[in-house]
PDB file as gemmi writes it, atoms N, CA and C in Angstrom:
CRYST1    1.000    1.000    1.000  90.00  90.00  90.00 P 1                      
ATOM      1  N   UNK A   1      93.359  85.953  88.672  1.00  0.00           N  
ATOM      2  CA  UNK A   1      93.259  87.347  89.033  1.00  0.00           C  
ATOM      3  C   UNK A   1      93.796  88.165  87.853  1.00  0.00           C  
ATOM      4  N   UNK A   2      92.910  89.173  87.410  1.00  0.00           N  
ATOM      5  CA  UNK A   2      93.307  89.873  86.114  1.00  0.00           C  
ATOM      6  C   UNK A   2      94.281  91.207  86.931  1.00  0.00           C  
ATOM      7  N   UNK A   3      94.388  92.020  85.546  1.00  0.00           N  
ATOM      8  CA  UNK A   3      96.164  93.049  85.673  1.00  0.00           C  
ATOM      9  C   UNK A   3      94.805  94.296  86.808  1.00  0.00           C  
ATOM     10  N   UNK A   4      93.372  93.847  86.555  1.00  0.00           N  
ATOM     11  CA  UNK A   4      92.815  95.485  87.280  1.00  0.00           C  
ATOM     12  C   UNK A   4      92.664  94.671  88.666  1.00  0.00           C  
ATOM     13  N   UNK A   5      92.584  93.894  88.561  1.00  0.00           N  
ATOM     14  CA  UNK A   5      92.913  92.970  90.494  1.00  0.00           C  
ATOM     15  C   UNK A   5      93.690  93.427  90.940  1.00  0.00           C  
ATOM     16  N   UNK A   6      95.092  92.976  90.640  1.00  0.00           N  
ATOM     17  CA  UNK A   6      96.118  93.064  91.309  1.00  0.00           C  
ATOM     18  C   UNK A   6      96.419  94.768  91.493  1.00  0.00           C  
ATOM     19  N   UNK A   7      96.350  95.664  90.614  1.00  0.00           N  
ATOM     20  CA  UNK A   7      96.781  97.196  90.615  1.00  0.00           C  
ATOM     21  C   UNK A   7      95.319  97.420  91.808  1.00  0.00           C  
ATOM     22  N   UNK A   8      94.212  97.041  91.917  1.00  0.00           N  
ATOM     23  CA  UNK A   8      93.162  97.445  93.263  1.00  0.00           C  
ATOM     24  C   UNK A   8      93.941  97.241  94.283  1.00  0.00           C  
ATOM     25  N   UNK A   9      94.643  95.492  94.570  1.00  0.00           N  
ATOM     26  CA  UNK A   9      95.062  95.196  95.357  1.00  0.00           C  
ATOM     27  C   UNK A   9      96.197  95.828  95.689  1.00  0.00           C  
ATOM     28  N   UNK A  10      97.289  96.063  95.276  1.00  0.00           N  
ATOM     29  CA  UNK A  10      98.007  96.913  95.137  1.00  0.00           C  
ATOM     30  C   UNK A  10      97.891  98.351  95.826  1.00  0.00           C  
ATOM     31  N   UNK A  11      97.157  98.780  95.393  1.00  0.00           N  
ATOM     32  CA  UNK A  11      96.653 100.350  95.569  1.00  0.00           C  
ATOM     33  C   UNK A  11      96.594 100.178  97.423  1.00  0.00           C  
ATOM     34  N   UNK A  12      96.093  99.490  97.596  1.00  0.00           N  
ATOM     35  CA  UNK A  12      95.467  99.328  99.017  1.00  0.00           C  
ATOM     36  C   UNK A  12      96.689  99.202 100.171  1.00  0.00           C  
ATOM     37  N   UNK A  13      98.136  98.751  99.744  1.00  0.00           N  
ATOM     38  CA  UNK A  13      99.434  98.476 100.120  1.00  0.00           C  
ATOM     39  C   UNK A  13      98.877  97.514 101.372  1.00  0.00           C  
ATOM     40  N   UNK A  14     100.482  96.774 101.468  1.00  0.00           N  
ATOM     41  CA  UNK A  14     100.517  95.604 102.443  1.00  0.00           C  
ATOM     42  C   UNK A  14      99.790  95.653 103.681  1.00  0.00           C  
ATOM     43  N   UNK A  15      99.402  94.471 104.441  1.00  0.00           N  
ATOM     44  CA  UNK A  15      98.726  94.701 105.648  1.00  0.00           C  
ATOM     45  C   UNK A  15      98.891  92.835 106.282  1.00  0.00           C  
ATOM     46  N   UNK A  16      97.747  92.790 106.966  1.00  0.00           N  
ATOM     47  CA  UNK A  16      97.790  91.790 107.641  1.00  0.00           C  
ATOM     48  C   UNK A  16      97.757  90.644 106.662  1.00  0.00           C  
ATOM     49  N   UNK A  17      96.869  91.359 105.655  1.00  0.00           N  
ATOM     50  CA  UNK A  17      96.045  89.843 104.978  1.00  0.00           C  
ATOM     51  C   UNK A  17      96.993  90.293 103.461  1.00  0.00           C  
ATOM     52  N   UNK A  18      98.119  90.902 103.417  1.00  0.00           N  
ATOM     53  CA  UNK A  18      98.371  91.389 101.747  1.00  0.00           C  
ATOM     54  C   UNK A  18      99.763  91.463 101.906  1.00  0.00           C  
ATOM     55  N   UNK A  19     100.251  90.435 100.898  1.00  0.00           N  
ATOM     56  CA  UNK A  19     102.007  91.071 100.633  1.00  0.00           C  
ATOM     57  C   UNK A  19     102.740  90.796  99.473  1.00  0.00           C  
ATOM     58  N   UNK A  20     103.534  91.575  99.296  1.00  0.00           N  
ATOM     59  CA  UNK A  20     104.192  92.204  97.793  1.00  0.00           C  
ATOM     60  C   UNK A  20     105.464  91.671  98.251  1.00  0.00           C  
ATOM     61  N   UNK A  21     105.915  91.251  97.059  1.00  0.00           N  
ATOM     62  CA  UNK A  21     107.626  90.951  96.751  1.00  0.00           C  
ATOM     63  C   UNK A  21     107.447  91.350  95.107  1.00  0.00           C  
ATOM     64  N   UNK A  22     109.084  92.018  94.975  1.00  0.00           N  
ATOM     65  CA  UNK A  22     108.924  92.242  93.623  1.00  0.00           C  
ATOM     66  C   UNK A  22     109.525  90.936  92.704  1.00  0.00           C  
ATOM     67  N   UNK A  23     110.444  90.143  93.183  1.00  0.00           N  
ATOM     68  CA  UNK A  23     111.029  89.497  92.436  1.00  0.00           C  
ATOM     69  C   UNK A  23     110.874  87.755  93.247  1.00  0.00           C  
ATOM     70  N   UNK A  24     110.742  87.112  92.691  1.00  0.00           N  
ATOM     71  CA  UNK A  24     110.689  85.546  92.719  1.00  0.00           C  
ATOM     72  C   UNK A  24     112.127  84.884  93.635  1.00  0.00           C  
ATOM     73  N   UNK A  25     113.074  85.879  93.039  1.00  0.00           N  
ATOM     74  CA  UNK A  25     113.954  85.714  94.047  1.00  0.00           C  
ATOM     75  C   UNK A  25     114.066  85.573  95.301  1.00  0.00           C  
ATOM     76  N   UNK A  26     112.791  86.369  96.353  1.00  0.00           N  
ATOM     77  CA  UNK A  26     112.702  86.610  97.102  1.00  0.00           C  
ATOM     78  C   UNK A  26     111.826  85.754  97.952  1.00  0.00           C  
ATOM     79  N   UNK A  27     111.466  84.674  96.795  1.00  0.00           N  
ATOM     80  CA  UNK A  27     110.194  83.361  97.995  1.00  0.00           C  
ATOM     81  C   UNK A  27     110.449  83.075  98.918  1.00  0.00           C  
ATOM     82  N   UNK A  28     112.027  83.063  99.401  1.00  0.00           N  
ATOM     83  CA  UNK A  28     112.411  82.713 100.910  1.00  0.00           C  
ATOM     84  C   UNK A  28     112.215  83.464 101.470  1.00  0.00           C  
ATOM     85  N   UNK A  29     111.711  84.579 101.557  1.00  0.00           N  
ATOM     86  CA  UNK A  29     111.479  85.400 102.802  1.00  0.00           C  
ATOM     87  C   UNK A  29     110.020  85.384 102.865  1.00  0.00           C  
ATOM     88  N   UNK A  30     109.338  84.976 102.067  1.00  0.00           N  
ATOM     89  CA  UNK A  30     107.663  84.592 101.978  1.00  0.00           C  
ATOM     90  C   UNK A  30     106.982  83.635 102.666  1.00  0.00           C  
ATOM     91  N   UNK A  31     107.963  82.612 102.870  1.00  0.00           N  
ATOM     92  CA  UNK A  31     106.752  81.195 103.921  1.00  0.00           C  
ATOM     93  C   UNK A  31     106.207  81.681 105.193  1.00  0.00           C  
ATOM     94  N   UNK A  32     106.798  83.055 105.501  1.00  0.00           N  
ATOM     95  CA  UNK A  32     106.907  82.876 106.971  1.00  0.00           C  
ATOM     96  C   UNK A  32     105.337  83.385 106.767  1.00  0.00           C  
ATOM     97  N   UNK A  33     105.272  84.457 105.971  1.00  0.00           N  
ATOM     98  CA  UNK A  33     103.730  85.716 106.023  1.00  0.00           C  
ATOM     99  C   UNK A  33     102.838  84.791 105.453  1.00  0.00           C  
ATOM    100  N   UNK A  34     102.926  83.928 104.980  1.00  0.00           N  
ATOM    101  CA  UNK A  34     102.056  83.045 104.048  1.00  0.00           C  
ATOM    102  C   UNK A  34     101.896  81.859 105.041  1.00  0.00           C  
ATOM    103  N   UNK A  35     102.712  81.690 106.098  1.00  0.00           N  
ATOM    104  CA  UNK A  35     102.368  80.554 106.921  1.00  0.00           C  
ATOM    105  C   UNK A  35     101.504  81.023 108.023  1.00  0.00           C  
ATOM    106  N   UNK A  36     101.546  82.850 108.146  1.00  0.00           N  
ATOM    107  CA  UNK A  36     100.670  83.673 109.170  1.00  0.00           C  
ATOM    108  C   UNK A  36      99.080  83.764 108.502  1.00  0.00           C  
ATOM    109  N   UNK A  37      99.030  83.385 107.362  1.00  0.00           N  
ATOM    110  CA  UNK A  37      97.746  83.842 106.621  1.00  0.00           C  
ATOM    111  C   UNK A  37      96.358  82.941 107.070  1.00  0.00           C  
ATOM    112  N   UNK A  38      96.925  81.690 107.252  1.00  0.00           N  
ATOM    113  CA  UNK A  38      95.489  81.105 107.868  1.00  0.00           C  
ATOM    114  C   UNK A  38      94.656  81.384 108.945  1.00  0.00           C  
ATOM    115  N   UNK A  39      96.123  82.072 109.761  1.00  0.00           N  
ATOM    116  CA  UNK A  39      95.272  82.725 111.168  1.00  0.00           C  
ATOM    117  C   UNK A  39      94.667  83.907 111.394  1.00  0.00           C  
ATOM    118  N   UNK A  40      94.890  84.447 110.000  1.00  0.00           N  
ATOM    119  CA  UNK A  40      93.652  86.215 109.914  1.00  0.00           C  
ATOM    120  C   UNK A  40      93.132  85.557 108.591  1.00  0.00           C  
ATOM    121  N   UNK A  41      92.109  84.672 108.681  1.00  0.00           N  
ATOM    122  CA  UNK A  41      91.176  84.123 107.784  1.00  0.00           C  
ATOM    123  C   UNK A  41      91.866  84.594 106.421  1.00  0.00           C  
ATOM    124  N   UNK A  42      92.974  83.616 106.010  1.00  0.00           N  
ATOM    125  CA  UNK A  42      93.388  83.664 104.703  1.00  0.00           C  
ATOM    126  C   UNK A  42      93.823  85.381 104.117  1.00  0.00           C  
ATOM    127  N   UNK A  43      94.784  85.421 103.241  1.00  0.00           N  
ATOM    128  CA  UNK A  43      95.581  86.130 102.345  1.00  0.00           C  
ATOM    129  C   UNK A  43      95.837  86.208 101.077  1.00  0.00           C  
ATOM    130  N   UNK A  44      96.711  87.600 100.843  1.00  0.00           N  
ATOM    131  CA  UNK A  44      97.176  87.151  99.415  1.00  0.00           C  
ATOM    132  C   UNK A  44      98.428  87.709  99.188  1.00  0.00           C  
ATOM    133  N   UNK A  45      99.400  86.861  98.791  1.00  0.00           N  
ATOM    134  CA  UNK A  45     100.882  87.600  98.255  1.00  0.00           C  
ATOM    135  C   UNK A  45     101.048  87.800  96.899  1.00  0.00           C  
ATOM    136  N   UNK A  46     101.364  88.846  96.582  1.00  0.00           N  
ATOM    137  CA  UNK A  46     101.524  89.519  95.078  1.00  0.00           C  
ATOM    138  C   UNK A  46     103.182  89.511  94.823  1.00  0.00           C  
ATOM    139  N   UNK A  47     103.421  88.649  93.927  1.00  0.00           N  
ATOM    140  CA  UNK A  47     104.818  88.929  93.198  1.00  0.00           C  
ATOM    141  C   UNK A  47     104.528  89.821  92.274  1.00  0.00           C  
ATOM    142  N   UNK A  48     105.564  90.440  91.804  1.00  0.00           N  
ATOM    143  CA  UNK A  48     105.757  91.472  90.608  1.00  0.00           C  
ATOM    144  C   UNK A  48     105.429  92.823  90.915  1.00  0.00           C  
ATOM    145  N   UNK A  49     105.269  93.288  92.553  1.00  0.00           N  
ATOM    146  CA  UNK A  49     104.528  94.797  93.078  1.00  0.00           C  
ATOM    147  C   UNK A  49     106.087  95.026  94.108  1.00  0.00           C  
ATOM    148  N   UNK A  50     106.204  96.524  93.939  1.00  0.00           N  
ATOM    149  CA  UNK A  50     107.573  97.011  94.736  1.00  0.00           C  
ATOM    150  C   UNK A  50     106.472  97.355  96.246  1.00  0.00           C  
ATOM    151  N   UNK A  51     107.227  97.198  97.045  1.00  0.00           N  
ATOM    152  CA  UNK A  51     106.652  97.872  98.570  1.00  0.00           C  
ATOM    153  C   UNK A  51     105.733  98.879  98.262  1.00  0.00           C  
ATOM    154  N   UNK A  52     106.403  99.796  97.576  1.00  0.00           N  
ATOM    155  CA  UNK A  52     105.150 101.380  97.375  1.00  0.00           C  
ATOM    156  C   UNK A  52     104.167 100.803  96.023  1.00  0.00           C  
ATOM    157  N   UNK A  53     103.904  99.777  96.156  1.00  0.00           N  
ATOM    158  CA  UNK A  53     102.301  99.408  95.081  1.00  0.00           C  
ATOM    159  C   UNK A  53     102.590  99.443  93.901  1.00  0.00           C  
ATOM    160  N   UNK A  54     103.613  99.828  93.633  1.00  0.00           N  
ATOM    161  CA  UNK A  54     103.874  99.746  91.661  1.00  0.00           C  
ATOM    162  C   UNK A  54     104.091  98.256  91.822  1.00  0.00           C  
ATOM    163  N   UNK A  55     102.925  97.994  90.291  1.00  0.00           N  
ATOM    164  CA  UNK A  55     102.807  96.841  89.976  1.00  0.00           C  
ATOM    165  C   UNK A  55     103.724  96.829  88.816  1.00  0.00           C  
ATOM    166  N   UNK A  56     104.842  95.959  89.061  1.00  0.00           N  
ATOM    167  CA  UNK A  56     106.162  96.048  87.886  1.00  0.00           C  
ATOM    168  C   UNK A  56     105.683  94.455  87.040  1.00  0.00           C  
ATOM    169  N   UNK A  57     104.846  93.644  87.508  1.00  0.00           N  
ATOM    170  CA  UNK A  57     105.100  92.319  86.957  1.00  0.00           C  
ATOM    171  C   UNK A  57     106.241  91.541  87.019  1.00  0.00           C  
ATOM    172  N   UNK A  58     105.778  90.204  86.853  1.00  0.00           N  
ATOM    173  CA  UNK A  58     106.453  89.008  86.364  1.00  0.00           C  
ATOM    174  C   UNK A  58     106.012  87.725  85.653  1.00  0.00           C  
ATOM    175  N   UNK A  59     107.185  86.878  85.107  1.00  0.00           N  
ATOM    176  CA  UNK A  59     106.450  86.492  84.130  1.00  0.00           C  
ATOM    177  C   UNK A  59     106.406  84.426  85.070  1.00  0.00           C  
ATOM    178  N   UNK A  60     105.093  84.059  85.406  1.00  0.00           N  
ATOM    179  CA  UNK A  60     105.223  82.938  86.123  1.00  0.00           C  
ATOM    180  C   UNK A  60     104.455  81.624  85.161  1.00  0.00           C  
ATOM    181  N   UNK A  61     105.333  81.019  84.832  1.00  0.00           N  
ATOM    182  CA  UNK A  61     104.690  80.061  83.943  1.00  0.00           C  
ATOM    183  C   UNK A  61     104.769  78.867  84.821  1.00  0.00           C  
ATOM    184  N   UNK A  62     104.244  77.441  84.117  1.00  0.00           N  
ATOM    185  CA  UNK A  62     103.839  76.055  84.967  1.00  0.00           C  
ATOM    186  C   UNK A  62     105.303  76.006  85.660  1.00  0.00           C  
ATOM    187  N   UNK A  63     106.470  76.020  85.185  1.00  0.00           N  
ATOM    188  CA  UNK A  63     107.542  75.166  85.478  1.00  0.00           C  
ATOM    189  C   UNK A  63     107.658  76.449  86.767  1.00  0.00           C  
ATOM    190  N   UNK A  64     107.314  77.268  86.581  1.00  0.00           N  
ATOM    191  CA  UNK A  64     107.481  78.304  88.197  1.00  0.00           C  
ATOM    192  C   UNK A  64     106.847  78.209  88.933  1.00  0.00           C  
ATOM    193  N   UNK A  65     105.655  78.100  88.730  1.00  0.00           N  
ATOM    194  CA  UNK A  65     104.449  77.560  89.667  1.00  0.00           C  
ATOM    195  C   UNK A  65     104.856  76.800  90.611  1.00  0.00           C  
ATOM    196  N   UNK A  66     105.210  75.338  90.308  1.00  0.00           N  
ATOM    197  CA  UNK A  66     105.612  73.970  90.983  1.00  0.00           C  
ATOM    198  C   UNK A  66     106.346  74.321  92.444  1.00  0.00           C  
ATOM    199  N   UNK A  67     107.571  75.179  91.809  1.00  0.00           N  
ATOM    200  CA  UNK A  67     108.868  75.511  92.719  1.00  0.00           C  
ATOM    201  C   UNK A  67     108.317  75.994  93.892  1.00  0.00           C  
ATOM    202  N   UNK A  68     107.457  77.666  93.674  1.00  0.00           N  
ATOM    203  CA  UNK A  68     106.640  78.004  94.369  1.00  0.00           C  
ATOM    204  C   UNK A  68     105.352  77.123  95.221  1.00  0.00           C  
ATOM    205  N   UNK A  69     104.662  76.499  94.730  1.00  0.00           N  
ATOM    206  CA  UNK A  69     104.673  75.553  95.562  1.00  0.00           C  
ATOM    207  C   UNK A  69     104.833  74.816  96.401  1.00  0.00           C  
ATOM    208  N   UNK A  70     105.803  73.865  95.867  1.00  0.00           N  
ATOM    209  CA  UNK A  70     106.526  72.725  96.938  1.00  0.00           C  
ATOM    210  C   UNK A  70     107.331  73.685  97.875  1.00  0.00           C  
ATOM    211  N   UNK A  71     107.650  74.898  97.591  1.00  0.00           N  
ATOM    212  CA  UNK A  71     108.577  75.706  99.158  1.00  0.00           C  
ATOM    213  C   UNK A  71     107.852  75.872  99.622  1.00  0.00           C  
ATOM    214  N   UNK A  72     106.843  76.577  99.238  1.00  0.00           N  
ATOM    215  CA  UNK A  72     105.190  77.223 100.271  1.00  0.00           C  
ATOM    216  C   UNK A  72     104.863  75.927 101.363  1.00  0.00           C  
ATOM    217  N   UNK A  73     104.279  74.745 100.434  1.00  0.00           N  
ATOM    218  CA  UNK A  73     103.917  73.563 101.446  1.00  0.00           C  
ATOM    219  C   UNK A  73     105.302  72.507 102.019  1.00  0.00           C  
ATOM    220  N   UNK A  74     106.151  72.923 101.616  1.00  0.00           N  
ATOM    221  CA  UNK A  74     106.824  72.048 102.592  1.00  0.00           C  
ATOM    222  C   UNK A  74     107.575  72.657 103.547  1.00  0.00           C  
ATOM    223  N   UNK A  75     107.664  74.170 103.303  1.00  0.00           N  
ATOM    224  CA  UNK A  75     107.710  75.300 104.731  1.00  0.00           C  
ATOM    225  C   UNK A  75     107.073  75.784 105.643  1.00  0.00           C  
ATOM    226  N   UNK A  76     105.627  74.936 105.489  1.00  0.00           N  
ATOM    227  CA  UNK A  76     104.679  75.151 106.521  1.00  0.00           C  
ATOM    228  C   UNK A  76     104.318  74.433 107.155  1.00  0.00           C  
ATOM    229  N   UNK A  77     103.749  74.335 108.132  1.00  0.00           N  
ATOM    230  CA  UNK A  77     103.079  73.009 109.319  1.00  0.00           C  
ATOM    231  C   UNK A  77     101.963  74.139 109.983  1.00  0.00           C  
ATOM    232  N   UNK A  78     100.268  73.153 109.987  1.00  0.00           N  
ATOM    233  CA  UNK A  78     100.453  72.626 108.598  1.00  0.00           C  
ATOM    234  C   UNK A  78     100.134  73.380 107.669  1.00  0.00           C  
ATOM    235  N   UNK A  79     100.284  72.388 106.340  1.00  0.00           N  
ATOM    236  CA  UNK A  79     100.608  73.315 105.308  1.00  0.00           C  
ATOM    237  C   UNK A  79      99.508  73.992 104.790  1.00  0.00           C  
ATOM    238  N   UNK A  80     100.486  74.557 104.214  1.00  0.00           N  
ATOM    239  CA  UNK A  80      98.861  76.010 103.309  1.00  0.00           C  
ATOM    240  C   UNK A  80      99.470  75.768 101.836  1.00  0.00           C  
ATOM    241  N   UNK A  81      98.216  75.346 101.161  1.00  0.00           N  
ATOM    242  CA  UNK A  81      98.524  75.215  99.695  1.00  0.00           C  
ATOM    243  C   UNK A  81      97.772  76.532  98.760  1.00  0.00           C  
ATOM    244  N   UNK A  82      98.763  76.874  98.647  1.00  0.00           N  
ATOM    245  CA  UNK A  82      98.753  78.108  97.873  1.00  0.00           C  
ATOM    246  C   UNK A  82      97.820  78.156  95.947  1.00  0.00           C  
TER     247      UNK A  82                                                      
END                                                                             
């Protein structure tokens, strides 16, 4: 997803199928909306966007990926691989 994706997506602010965290810090409060996503035909969570749609970024390389990951699927039943 390129930088004019995410600022569309963005623009549109959170909803059933859409959610923003600004900081990585915050993945624990994420399994739960991401474990709700299969049941309104799939989602998308945006790191690096504040609640009001500013897209602030972050920077997610392989070794961040993984982490994100393995919490996503091993906090779900069953799981949703992100």
């Amino acid at each position: 997803m390129d930088a004019d994706n995410v600022r569309r997506l963005a623009s549109d602010g959170e909803g059933q199928r859409l959610g923003f965290k600004y900081s990585l810090a915050e993945l624990g409060t994420v399994t739960g909306t991401v474990a709700a996503f299969p049941n309104t035909d799939g989602g998308v969570f945006l790191f690096g966007v504040r609640d009001s749609g500013d897209v602030m970024g972050v920077a997610i390389g392989q070794t961040t990926k993984e982490p994100i990951v393995n919490r996503i699927t091993g906090a779900t039943d069953p799981v949703v691989c992100p």
